[in-house]
N, C-alpha and C positions, 0 to 999 in steps of 0.2 A: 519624082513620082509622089512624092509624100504632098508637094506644094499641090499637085494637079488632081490627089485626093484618090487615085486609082492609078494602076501599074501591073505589069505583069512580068516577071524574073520566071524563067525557064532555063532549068541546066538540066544536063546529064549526065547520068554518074553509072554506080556500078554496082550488081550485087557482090560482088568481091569486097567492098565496102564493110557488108552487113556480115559478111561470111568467111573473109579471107580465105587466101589462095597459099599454096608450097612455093616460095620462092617468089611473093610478089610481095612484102613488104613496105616495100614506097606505093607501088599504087594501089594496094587497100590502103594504106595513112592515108592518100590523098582524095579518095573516093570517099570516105568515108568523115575526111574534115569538110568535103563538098556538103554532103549531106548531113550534117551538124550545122552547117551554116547557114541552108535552106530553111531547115526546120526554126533554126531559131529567127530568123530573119522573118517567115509566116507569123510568128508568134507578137513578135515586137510590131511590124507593120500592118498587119490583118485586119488589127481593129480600125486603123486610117484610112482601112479602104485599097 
């Protein structure tokens, strides 16, 4: 994507992520390392388009 200068990454995740849940500990960690990696990956890539 980087070489082709456009791209698009679509995931989805969870508000449990943002808010956790009683007894869900692994999937808010993983919801929420989902959407930390999004965010930072818009960040690093965005400006390339």
């Amino acid at each position: 994507m980087v070489n082709q200068g456009n791209g698009v990454i679509i995931n989805s995740s969870s508000i449990v992520g943002l808010n956790g849940n009683i007894g869900q500990t692994n999937y808010a960690a993983t919801k929420v390392g989902l959407i930390g990696m999004t965010k930072t990956l818009a960040k690093e890539l965005g400006k390339k388009g």
